[in-house]
PDB file with SEQRES, HELIX, SHEET and CRYST1 records, atoms N, CA, C and O in Angstrom:
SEQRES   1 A   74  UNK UNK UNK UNK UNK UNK UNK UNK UNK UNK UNK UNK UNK          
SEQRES   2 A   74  UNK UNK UNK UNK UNK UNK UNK UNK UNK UNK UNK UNK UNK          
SEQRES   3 A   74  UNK UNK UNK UNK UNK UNK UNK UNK UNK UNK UNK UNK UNK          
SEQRES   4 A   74  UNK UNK UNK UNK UNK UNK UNK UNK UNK UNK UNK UNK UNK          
SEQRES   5 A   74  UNK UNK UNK UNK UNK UNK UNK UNK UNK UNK UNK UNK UNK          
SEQRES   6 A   74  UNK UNK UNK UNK UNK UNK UNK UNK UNK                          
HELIX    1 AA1 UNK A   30  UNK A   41  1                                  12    
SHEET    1 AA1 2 UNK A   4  UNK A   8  0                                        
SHEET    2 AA1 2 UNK A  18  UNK A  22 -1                                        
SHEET    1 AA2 2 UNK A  48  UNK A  52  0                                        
SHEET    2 AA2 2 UNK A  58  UNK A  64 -1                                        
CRYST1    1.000    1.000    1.000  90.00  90.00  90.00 P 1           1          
ATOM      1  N   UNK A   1      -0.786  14.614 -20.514  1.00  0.00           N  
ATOM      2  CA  UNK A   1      -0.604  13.329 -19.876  1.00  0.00           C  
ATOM      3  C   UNK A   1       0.871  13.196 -19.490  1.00  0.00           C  
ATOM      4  O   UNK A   1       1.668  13.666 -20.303  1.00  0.00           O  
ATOM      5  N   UNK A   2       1.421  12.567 -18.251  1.00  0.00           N  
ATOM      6  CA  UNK A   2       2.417  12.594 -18.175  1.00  0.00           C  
ATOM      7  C   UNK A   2       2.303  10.994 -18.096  1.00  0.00           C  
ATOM      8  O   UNK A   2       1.239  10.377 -18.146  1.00  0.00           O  
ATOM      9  N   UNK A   3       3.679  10.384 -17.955  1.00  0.00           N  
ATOM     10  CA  UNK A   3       4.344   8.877 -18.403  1.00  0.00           C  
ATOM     11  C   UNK A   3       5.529   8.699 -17.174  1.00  0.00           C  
ATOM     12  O   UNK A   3       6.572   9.351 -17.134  1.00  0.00           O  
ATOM     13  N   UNK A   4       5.292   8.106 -16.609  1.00  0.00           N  
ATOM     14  CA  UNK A   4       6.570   7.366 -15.818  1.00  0.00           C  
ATOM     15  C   UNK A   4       6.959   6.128 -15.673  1.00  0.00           C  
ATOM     16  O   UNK A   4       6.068   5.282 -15.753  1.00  0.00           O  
ATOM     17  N   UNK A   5       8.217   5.709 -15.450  1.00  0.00           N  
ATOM     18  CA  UNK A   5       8.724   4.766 -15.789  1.00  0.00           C  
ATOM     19  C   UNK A   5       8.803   4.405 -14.292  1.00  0.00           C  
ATOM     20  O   UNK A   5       9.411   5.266 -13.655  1.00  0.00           O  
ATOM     21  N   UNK A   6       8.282   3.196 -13.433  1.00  0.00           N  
ATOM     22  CA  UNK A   6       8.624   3.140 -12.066  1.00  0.00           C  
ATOM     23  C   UNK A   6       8.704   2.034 -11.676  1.00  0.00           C  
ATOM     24  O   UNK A   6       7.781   1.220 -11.677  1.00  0.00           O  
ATOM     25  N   UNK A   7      10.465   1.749 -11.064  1.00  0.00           N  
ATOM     26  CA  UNK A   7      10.987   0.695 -10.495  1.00  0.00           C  
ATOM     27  C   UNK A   7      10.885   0.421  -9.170  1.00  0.00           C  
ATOM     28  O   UNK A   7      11.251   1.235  -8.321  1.00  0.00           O  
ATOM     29  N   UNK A   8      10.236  -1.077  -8.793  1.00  0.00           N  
ATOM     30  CA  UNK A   8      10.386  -0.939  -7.464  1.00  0.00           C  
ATOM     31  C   UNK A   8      10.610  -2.473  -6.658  1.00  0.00           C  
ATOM     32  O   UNK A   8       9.975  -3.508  -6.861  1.00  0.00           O  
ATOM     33  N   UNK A   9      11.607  -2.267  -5.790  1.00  0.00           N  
ATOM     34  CA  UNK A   9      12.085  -3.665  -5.166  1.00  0.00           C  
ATOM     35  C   UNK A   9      11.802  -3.701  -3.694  1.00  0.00           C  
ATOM     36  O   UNK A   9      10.692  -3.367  -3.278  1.00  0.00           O  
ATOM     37  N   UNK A  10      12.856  -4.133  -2.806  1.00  0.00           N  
ATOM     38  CA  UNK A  10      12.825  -3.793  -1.204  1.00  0.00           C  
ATOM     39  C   UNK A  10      14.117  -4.206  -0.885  1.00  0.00           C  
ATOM     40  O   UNK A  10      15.083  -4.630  -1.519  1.00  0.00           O  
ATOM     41  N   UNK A  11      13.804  -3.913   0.513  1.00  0.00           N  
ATOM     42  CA  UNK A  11      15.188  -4.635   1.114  1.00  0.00           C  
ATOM     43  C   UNK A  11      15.158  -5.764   1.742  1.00  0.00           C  
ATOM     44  O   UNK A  11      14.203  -6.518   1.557  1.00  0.00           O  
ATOM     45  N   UNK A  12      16.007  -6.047   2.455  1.00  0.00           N  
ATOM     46  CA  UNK A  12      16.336  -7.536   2.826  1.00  0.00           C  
ATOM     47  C   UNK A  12      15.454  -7.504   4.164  1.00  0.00           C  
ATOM     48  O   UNK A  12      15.416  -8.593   4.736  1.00  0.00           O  
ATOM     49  N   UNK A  13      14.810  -6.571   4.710  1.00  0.00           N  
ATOM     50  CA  UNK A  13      14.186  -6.650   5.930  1.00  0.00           C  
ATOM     51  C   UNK A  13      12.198  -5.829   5.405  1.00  0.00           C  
ATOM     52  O   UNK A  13      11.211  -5.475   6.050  1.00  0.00           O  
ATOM     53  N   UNK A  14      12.581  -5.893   3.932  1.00  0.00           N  
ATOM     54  CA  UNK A  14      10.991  -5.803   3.466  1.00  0.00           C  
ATOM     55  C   UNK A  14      10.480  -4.428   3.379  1.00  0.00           C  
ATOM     56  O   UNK A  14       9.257  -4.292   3.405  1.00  0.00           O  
ATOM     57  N   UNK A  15      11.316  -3.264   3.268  1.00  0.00           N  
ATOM     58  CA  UNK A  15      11.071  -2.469   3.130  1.00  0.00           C  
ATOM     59  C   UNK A  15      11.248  -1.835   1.826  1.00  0.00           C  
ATOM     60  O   UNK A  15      12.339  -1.791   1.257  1.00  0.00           O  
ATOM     61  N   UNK A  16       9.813  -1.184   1.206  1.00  0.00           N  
ATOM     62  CA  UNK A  16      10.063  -0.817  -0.179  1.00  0.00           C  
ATOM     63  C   UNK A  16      10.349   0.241  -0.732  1.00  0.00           C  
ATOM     64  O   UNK A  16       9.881   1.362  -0.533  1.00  0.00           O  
ATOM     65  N   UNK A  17      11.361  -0.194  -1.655  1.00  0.00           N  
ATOM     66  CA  UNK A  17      12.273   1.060  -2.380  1.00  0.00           C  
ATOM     67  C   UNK A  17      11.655   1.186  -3.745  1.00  0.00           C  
ATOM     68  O   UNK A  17      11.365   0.203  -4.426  1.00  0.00           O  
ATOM     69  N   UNK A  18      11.417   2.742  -4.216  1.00  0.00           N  
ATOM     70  CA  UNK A  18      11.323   2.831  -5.625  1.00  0.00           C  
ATOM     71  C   UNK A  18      11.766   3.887  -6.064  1.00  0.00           C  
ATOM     72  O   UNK A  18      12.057   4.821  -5.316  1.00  0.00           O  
ATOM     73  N   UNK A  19      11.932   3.942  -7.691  1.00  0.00           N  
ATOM     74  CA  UNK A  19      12.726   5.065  -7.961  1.00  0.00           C  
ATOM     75  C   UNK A  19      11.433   5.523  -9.869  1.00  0.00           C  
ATOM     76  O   UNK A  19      10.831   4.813 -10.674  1.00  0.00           O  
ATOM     77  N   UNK A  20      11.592   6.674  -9.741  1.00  0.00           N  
ATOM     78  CA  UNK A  20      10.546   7.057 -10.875  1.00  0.00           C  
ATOM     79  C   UNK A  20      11.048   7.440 -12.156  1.00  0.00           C  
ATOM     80  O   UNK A  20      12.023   8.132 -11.861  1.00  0.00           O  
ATOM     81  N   UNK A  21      10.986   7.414 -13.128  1.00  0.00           N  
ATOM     82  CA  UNK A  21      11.864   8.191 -14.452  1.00  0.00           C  
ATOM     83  C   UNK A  21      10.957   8.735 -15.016  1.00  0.00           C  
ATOM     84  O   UNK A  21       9.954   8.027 -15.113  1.00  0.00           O  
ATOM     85  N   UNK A  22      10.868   9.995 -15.557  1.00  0.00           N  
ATOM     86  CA  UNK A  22       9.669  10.870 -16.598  1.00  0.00           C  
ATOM     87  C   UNK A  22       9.762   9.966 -17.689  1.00  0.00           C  
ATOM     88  O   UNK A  22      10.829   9.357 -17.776  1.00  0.00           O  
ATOM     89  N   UNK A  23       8.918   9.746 -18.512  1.00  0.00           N  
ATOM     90  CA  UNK A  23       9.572   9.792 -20.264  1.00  0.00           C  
ATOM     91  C   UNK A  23       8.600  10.746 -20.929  1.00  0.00           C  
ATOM     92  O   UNK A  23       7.369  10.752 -20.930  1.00  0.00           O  
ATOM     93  N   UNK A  24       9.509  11.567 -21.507  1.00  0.00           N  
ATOM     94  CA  UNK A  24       9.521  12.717 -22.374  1.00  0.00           C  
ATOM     95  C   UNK A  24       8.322  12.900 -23.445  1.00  0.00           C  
ATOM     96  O   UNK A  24       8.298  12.115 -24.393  1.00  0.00           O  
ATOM     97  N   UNK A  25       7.689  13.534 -23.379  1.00  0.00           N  
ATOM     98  CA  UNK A  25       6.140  13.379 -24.587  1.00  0.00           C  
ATOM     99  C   UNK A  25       6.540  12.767 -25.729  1.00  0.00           C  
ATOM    100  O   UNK A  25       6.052  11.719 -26.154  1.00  0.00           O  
ATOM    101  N   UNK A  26       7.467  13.426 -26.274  1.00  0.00           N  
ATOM    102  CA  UNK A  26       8.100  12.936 -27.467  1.00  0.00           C  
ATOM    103  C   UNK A  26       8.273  11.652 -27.099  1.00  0.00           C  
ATOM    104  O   UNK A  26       7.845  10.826 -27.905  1.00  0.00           O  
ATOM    105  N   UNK A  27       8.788  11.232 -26.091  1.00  0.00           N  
ATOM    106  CA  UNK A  27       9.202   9.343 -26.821  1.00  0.00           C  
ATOM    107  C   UNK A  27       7.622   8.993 -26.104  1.00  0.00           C  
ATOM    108  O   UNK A  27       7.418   7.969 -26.756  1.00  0.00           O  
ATOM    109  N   UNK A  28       6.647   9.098 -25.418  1.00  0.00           N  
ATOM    110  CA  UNK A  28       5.558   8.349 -25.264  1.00  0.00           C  
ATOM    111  C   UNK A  28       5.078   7.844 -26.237  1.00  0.00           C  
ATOM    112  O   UNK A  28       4.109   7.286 -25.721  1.00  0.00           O  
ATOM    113  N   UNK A  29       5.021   7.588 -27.409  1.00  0.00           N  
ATOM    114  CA  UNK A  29       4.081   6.798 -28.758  1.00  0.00           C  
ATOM    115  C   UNK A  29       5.233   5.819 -28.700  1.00  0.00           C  
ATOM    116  O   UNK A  29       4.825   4.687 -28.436  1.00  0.00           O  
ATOM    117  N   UNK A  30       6.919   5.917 -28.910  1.00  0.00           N  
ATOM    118  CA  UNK A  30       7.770   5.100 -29.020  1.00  0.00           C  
ATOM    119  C   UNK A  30       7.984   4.101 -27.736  1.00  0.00           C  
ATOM    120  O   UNK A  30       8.334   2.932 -27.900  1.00  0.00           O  
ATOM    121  N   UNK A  31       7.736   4.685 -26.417  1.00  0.00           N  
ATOM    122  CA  UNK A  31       7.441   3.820 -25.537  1.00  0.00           C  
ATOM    123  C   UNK A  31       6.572   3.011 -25.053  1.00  0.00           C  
ATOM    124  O   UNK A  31       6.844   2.210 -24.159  1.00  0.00           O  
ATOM    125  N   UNK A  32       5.228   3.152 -25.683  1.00  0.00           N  
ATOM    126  CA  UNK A  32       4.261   2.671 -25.870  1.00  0.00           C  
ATOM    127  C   UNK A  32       4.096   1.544 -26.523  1.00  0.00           C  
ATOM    128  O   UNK A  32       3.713   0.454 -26.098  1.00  0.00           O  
ATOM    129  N   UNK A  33       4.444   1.908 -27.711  1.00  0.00           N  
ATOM    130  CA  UNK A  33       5.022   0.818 -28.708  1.00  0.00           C  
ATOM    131  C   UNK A  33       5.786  -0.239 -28.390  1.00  0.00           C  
ATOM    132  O   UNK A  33       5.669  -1.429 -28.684  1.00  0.00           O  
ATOM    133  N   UNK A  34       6.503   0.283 -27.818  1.00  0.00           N  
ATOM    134  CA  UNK A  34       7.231  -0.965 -27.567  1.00  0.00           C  
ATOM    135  C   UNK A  34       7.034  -1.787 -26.252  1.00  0.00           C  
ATOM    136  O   UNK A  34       7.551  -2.872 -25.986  1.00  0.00           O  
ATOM    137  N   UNK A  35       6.247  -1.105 -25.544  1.00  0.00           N  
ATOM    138  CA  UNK A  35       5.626  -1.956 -24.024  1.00  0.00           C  
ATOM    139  C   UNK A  35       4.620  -3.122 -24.690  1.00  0.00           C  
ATOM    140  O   UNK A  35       4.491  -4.295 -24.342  1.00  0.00           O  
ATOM    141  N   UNK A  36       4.014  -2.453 -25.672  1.00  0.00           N  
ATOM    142  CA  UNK A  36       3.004  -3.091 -26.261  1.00  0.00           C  
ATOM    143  C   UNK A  36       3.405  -4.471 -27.447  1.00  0.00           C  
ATOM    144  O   UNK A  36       2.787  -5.513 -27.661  1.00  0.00           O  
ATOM    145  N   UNK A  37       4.334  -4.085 -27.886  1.00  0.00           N  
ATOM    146  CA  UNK A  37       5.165  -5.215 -28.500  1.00  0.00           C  
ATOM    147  C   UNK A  37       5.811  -6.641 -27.779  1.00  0.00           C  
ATOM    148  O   UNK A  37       5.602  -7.805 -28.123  1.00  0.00           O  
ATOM    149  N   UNK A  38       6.598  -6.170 -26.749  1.00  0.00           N  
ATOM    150  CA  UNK A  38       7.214  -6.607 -25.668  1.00  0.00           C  
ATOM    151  C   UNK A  38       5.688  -7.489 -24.987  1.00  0.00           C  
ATOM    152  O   UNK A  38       5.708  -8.679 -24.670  1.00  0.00           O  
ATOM    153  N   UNK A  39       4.929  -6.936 -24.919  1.00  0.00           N  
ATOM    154  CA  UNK A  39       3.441  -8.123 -24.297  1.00  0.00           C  
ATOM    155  C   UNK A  39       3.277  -8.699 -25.710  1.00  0.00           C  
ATOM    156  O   UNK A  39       4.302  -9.327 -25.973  1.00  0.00           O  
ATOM    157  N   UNK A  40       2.661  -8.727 -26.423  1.00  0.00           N  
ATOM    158  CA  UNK A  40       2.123  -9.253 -27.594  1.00  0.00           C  
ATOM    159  C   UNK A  40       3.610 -10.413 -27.779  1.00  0.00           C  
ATOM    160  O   UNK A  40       3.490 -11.380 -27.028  1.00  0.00           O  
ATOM    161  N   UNK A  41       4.301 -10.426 -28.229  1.00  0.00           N  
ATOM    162  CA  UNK A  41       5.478 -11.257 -28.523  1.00  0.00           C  
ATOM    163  C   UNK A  41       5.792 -11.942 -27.417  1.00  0.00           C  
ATOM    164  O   UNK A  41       6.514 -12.932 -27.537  1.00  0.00           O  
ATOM    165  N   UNK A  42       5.386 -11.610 -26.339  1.00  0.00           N  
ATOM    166  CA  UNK A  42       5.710 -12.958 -25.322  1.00  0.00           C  
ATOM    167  C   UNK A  42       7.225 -13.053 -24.865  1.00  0.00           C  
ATOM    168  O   UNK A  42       7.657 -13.933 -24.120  1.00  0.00           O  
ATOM    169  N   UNK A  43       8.197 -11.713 -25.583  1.00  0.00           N  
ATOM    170  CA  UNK A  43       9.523 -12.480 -25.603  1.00  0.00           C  
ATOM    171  C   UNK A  43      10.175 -11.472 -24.249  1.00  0.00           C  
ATOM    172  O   UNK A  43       9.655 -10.403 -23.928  1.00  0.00           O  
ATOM    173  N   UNK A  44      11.422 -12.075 -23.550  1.00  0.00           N  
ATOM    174  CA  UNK A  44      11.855 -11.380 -22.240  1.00  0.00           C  
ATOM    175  C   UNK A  44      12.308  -9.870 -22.744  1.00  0.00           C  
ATOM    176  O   UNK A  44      12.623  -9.734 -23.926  1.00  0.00           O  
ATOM    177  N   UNK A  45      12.328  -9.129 -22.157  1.00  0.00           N  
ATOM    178  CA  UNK A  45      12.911  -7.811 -21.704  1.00  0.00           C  
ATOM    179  C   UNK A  45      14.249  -7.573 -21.203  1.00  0.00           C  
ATOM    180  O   UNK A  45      14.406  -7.572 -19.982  1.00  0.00           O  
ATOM    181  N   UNK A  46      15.293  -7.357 -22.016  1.00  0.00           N  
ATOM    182  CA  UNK A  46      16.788  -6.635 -21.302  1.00  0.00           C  
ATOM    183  C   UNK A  46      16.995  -5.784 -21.277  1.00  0.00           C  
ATOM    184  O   UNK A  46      16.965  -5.089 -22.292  1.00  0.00           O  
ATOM    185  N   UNK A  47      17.440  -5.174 -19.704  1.00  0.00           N  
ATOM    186  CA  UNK A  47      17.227  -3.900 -19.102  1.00  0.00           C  
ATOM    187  C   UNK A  47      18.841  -3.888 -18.870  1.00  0.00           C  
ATOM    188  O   UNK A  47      19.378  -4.797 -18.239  1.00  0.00           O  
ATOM    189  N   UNK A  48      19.472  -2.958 -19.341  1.00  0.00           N  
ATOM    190  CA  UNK A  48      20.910  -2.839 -18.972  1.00  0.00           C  
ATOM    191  C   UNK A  48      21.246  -1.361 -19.083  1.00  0.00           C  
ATOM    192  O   UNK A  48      20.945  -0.810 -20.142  1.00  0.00           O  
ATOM    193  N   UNK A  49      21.827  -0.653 -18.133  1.00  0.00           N  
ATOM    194  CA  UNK A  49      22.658   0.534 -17.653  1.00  0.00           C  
ATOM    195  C   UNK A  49      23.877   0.982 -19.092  1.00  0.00           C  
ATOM    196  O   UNK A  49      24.527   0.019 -19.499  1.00  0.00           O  
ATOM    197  N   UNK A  50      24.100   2.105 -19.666  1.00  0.00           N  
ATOM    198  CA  UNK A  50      25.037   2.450 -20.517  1.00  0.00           C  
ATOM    199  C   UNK A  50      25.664   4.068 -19.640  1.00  0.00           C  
ATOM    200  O   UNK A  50      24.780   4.848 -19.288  1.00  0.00           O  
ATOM    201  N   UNK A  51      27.207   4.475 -19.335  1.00  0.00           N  
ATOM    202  CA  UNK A  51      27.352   5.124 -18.716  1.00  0.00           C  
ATOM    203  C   UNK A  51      28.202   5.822 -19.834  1.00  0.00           C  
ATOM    204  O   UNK A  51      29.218   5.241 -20.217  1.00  0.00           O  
ATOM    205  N   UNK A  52      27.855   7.037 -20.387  1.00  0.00           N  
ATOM    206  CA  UNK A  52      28.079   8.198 -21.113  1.00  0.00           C  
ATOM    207  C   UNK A  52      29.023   9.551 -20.139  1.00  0.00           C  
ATOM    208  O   UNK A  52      28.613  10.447 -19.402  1.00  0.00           O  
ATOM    209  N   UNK A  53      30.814   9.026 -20.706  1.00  0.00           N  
ATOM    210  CA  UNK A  53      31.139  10.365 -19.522  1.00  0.00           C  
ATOM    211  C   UNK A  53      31.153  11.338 -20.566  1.00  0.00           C  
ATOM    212  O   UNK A  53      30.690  11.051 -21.670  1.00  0.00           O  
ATOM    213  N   UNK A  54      31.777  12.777 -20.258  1.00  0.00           N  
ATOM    214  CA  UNK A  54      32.040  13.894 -20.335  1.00  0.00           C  
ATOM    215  C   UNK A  54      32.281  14.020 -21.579  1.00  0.00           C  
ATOM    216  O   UNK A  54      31.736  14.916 -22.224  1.00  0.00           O  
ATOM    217  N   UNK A  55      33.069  13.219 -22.093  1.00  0.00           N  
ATOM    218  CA  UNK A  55      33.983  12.786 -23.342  1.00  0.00           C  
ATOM    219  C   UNK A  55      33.173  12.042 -24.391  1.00  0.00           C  
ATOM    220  O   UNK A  55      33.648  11.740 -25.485  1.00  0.00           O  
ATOM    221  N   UNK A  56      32.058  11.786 -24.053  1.00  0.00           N  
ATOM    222  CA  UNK A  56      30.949  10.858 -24.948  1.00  0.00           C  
ATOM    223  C   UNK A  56      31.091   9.523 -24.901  1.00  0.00           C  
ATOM    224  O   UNK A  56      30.207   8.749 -25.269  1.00  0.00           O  
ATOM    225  N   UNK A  57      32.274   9.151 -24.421  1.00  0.00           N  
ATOM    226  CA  UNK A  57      32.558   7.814 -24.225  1.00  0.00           C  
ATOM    227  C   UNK A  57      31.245   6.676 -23.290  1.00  0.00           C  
ATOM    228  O   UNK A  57      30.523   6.934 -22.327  1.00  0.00           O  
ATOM    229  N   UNK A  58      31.398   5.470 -24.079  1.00  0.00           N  
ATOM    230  CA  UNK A  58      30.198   4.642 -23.898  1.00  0.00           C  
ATOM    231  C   UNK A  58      31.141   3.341 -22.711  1.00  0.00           C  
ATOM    232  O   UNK A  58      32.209   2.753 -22.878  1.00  0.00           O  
ATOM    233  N   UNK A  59      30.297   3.315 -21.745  1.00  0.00           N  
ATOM    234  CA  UNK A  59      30.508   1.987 -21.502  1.00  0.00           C  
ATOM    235  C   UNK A  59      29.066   1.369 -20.983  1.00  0.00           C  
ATOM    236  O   UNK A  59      28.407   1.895 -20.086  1.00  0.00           O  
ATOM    237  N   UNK A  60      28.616  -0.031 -21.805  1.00  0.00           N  
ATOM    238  CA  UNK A  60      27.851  -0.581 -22.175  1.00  0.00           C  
ATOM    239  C   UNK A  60      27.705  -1.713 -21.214  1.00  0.00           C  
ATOM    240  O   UNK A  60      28.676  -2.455 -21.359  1.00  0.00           O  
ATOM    241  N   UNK A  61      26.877  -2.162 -20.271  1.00  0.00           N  
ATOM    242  CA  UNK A  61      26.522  -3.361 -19.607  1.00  0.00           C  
ATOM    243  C   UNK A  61      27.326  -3.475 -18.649  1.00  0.00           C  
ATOM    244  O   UNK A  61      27.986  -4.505 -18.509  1.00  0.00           O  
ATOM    245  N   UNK A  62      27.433  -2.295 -17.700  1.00  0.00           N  
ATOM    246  CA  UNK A  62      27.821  -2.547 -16.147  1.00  0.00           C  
ATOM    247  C   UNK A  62      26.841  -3.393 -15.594  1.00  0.00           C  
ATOM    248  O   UNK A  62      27.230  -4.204 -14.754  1.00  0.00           O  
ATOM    249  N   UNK A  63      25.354  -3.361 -15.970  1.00  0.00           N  
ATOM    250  CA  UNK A  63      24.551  -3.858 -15.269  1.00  0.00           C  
ATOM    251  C   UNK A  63      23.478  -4.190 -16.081  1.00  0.00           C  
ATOM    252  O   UNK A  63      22.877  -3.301 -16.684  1.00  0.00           O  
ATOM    253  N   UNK A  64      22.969  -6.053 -16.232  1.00  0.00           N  
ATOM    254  CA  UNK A  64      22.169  -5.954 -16.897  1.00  0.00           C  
ATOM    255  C   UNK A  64      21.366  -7.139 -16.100  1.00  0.00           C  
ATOM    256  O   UNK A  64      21.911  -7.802 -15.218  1.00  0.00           O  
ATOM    257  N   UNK A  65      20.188  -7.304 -16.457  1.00  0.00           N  
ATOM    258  CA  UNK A  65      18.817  -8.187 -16.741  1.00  0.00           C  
ATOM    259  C   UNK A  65      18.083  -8.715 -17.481  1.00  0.00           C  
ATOM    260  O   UNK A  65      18.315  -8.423 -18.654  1.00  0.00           O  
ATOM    261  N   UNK A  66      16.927  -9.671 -17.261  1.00  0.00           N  
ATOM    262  CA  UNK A  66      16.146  -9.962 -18.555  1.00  0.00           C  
ATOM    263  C   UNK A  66      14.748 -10.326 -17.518  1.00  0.00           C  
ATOM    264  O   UNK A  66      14.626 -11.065 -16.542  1.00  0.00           O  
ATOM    265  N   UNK A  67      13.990  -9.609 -18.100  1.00  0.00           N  
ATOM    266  CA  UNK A  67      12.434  -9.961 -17.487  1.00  0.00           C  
ATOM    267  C   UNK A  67      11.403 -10.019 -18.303  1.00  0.00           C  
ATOM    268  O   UNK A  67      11.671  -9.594 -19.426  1.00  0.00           O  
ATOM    269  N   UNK A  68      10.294 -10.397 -18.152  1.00  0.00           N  
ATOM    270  CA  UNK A  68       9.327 -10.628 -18.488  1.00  0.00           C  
ATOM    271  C   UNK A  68       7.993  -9.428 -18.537  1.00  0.00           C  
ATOM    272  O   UNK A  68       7.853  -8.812 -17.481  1.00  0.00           O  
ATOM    273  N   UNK A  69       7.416  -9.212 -19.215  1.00  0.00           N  
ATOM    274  CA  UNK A  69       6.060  -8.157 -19.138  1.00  0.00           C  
ATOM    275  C   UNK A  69       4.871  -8.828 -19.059  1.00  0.00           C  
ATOM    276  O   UNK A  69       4.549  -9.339 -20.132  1.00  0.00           O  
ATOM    277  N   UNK A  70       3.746  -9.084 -17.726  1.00  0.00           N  
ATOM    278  CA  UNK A  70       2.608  -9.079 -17.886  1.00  0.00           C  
ATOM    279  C   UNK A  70       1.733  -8.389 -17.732  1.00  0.00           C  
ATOM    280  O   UNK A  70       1.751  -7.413 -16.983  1.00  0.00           O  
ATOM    281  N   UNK A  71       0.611  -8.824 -18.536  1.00  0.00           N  
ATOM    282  CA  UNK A  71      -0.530  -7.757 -18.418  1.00  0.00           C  
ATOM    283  C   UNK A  71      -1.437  -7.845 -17.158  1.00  0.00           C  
ATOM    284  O   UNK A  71      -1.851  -8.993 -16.999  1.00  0.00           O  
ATOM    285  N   UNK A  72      -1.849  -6.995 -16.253  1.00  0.00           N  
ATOM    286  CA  UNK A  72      -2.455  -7.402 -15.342  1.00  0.00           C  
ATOM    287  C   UNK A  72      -3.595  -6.524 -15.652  1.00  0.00           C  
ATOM    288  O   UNK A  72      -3.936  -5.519 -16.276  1.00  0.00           O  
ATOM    289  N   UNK A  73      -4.149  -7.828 -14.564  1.00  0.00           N  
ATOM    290  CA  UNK A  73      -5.748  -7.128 -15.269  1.00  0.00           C  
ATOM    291  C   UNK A  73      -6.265  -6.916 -13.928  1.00  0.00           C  
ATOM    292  O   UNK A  73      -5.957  -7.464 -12.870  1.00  0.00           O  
ATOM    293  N   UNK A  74      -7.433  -5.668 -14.288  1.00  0.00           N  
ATOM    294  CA  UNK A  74      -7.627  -4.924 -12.889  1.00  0.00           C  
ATOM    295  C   UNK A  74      -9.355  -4.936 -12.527  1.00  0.00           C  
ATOM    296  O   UNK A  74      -9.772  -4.418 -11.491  1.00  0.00           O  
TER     297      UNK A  74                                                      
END                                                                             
């Protein structure tokens, strides 16, 4: 089974952009988990960027958000 993570917005004239991320077998039960938590608890989602250079050095919240998870039903 593969798992992707997929973001998607548009532009200002309505054209849609998306971008895909694998997640790794290994974290699928941990990502799962926590998609599944994140619905059940009702509570928002913060999505924020951490940029790791060369040096290991962290810088934390160039870019962040808070959203919501619903379940849609199909």
């Amino acid at each position: 089974m593969k798992l992707r993570i997929v973001l998607k917005t548009s532009t200002k004239r309505g054209k849609p952009v998306l971008i895909k991320f694998n997640v790794a077998p290994s974290k699928h039960l941990g990502f799962i988990n926590f998609i599944n938590l994140a619905l059940t608890q009702n509570k928002p989602v913060k999505l924020s960027l951490e940029k790791i250079d060369t040096s290991g050095n962290k810088e934390e919240n160039l870019i962040e958000g808070n959203f919501n998870l619903n379940k849609i039903e199909s």
